[in-house]
C-alpha positions in Angstrom: -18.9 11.3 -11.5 -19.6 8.9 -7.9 -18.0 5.8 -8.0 -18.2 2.8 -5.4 -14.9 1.3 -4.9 -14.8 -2.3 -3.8 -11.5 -3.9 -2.4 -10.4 -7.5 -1.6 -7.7 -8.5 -2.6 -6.2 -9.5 1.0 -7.8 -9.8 4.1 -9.8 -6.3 4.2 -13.2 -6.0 2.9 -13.7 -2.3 2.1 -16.0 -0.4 0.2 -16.1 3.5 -0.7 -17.5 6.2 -2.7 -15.6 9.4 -4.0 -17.2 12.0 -6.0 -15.2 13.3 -9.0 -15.7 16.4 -11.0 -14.0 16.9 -14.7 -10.3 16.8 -14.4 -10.1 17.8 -10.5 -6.4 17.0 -9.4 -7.9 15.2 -6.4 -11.4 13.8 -5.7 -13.9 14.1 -2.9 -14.1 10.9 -0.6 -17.8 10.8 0.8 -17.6 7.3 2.1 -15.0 4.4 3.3 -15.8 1.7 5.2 -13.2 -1.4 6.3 -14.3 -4.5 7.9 -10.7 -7.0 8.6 -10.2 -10.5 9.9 -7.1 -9.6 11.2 -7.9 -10.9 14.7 -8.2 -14.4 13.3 -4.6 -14.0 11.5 -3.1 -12.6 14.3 -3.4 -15.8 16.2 -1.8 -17.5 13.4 1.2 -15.4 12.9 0.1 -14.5 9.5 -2.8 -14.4 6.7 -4.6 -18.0 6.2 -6.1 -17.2 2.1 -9.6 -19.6 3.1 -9.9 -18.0 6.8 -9.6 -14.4 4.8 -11.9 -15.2 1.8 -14.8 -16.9 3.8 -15.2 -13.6 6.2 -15.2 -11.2 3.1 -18.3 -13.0 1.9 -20.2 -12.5 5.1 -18.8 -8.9 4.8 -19.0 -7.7 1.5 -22.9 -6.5 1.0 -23.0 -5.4 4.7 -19.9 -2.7 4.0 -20.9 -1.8 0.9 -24.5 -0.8 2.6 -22.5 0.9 4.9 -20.9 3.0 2.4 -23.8 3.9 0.6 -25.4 4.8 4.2 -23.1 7.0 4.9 -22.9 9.1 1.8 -26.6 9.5 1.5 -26.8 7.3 -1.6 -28.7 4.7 -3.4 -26.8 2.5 -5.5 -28.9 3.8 -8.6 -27.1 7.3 -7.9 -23.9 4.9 -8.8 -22.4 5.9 -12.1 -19.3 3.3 -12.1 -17.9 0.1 -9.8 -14.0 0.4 -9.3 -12.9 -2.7 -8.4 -9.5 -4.3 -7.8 -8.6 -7.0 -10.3 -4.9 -8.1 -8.5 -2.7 -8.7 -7.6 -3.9 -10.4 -4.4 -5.3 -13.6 -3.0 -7.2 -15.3 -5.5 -10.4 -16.4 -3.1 -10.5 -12.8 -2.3 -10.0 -11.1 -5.3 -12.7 -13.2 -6.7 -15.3 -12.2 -3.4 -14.9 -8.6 -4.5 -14.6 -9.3 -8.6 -17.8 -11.0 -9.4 -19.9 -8.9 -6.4 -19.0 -5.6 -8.7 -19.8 -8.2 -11.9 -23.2 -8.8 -10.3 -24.0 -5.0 -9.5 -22.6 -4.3 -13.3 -25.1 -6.4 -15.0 -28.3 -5.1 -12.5 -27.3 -1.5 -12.4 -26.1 -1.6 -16.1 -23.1 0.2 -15.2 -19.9 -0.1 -16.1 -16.6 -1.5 -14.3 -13.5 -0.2 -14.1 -10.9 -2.8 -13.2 -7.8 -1.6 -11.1 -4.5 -2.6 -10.5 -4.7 -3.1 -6.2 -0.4 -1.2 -6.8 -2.4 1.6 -8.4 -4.4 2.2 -5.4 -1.4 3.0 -2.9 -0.3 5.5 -5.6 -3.2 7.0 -5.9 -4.3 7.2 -2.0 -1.9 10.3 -2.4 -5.0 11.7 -5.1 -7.5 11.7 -1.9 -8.5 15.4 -0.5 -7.6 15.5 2.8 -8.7 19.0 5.1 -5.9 17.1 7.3 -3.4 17.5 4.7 -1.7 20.2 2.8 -3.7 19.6 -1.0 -1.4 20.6 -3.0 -1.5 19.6 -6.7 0.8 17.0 -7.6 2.8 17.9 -10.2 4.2 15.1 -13.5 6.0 13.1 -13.5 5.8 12.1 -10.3 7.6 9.3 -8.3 6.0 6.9 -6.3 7.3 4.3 -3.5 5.1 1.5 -3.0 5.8 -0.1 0.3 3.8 -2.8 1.6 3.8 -6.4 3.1 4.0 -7.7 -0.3 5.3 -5.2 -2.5 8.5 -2.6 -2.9 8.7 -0.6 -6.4 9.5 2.2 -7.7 6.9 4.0 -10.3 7.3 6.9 -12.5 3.9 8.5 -13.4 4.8 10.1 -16.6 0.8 11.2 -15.9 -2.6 9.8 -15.5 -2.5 6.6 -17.6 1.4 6.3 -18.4 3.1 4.8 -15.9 7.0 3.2 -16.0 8.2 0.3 -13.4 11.3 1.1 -12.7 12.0 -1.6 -10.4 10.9 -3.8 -7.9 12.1 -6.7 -4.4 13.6 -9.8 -5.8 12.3 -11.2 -3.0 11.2 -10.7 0.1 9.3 -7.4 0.5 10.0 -4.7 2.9 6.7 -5.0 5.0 7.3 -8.8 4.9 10.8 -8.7 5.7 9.5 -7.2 8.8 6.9 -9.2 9.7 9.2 -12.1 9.6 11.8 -10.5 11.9 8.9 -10.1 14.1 8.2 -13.5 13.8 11.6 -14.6 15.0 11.5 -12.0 17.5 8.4 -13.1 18.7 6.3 -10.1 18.0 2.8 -10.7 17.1 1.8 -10.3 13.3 1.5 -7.6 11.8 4.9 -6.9 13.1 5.7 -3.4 11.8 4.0 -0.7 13.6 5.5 -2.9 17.1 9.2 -2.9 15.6 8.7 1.0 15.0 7.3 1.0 18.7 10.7 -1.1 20.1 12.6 1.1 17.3 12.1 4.5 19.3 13.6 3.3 22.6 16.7 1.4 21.1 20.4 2.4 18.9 20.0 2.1 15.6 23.9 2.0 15.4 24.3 -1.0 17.9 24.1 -3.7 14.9 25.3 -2.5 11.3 22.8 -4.9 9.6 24.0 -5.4 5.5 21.9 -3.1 3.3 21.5 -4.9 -0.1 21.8 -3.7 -3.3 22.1 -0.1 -1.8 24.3 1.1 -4.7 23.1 -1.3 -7.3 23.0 0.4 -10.7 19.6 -0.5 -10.8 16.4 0.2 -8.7 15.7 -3.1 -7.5 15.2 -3.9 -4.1 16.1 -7.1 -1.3 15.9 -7.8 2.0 16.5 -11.1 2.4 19.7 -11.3 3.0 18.6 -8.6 6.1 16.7 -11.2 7.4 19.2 -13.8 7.3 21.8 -11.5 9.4 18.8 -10.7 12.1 18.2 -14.0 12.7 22.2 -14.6 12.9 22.6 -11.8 15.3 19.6 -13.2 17.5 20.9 -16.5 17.5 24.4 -15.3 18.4 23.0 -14.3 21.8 23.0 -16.0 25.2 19.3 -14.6 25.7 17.5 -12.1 24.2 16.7 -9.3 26.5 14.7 -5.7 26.0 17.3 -4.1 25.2 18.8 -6.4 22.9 14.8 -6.3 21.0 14.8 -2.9 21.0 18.6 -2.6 19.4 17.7 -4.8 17.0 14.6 -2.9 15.7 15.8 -0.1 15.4 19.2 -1.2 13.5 16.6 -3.3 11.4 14.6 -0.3 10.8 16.9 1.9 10.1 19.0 -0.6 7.3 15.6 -1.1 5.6 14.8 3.0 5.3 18.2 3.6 4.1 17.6 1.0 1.3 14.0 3.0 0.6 15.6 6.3 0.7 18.7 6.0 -1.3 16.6 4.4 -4.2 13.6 6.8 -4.1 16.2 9.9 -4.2 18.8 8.1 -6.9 15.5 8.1 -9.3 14.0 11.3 -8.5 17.0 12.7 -9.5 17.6 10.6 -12.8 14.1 11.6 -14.0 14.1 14.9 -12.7 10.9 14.6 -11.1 8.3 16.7 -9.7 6.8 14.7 -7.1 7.4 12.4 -4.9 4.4 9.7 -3.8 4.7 7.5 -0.7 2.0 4.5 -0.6 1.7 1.4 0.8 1.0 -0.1 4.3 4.9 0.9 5.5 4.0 4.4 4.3 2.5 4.7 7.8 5.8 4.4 9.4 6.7 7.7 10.8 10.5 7.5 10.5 10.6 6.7 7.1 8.1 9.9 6.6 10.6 12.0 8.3 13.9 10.9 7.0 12.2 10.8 3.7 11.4 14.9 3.7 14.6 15.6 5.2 16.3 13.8 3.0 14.2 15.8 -0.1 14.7 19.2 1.5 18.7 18.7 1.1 19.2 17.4 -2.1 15.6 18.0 -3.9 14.3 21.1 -2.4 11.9 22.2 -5.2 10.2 18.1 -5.1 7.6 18.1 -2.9 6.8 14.9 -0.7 3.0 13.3 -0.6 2.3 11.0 1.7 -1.6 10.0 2.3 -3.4 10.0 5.9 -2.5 7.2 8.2 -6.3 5.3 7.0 -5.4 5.2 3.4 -1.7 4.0 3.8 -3.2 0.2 4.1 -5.3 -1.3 1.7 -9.2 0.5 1.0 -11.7 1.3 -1.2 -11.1 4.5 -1.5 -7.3 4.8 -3.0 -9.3 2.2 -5.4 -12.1 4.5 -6.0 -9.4 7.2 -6.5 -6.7 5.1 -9.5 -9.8 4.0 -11.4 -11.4 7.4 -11.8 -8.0 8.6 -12.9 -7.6 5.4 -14.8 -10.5 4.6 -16.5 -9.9 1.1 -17.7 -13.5 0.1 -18.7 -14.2 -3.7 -19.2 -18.0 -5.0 -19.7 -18.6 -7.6 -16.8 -18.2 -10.4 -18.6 -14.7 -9.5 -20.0 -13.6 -8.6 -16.0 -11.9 -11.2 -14.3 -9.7 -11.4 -11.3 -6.2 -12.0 -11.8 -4.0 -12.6 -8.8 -0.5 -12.5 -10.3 -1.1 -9.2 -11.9 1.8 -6.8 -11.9 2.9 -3.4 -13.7 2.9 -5.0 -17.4 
């Protein structure tokens, strides 16, 4: 089975093709192409929804070209258009929505709408030659970490899925993007405050880590926020060294909140596997104090975390969910939904 992924849903405009055969546990990725408007976001210190939307139109047919291009095929050799429905921004969403609605009713093929939290679940279903390809085994437990999204996921198995739970509020990829703001790091703020993070002491501030032994799986890190921006206030200037401190005792207080959730419900559902997605996923530390934190107290779980590329948002982790979750809509019944969620 080849399908053409499309993804919109924020500011990327991505398009790939992934080659499945029968029930393989991972599939073949034969094109993925990304075109972003980050530059123009960066200058305003964060995503602007029209800026975003109105470069995904000039975008869209020229990557999904691209992708075809480069995987030696004709849209005709197409046999299904994976595209994400939500949640995301709505002028985005809809650039990508009705451009696979269009190619539906042409081609006569079907769509397969998916859930843009699917896709960072499913990068981890990508064959990598750079990876280890093992088989994830069920049920498996994903983290989704990104700018707008923290949850916790049990896969069950292809098709059954269980929130367990999610942020009440801020994110933890936005949480850091706004201590960038306020530290005056340019936007995207993450991979600099993991940058500043190596050279400072991640002990110098003991920054609160909420709902850390909460009952539940929920996540916040607002209240983080609020005691960074307290702690940079409180000082007569704010030098190098007192940026560097404070990323990497921000850093650290957010992957201790990851970590201690991802292992409490591993262990309560006696899982298998253990899925890392999401932009955050990227973030080295939490990579490696993740595993070591798996090899003490879940030795036989193993730990799945896709290449760098897939970690933020592409067609290709979209590709990958809707071949494994085939949830066929005709065209006129698909429609982009920007608050969609897990129910």
């Amino acid at each position: 089975m080849i399908i053409l992924g499309i993804e919109t849903s924020c500011d990327e405009t991505s398009a790939a093709i992934i080659e499945a055969l029968g029930n393989n546990s991972k599939v073949n990725l034969l094109s993925n192409i990304i075109a972003t408007s980050l530059s123009f976001h960066t200058k305003t210190g964060g995503i602007i929804p029209e800026v975003a939307a109105r470069e995904q139109i000039k975008y869209i047919i020229p990557v999904i070209n691209e992708s075809l291009t480069k995987a030696n095929l004709k849209l005709s050799n197409i046999d299904a258009i994976a595209v994400t429905i939500g949640p995301g921004l709505i002028g985005s969403l809809l650039v990508g929505v009705e451009t696979a609605k269009t190619f539906s009713y042409i081609l006569q093929k079907p769509i397969i709408s998916v859930n843009h939290l699917f896709g960072h679940m499913y990068a981890n279903f990508i064959k990598d030659e750079n990876l280890e390809n093992k088989e994830i085994q069920f049920p498996a437990l994903s983290l989704i970490v990104s700018g707008g999204h923290t949850d916790l996921v049990l896969i069950k198995e292809h098709g059954k899925i269980e929130w367990l739970g999610g942020t009440r509020d801020d994110a933890a990829g936005e949480a850091l993007d706004k201590i960038g703001r306020l530290l005056g790091l340019t936007y995207p703020a993450g991979p600099l405050i993991e940058s500043l993070a190596k050279k400072g002491d991640s002990k110098k501030y003991n920054f609160p880590r909420p709902l850390i032994t909460s009952n539940d799986f929920d996540f916040s890190f607002s209240g983080l926020k609020t005691a960074v921006l307290r702690q940079v206030n409180s000082l007569p200037s704010l030098t190098n060294i007192d940026m560097e401190n404070i990323c990497a005792s921000t850093q650290k207080a957010i992957i201790d909140i990851l970590i201690a959730k991802t292992i409490k419900a591993a262990k309560k559902y006696s899982v298998k596997s253990i899925l890392l997605g999401g932009g955050v996923a990227a973030n080295q530390t939490l990579k490696d104090e993740l595993k070591q934190k798996i090899n003490i107290d879940l030795p036989s779980v193993d730990l799945f975390v896709p290449n760098k590329k897939f970690c933020t948002d592409n067609a290709a982790m979209i590709a990958t969910a809707g071949f494994f979750n085939q949830q066929i809509l005709p065209w006129k019944k698909t429609e982009a939904n920007p608050q969609l969620y897990f129910d």
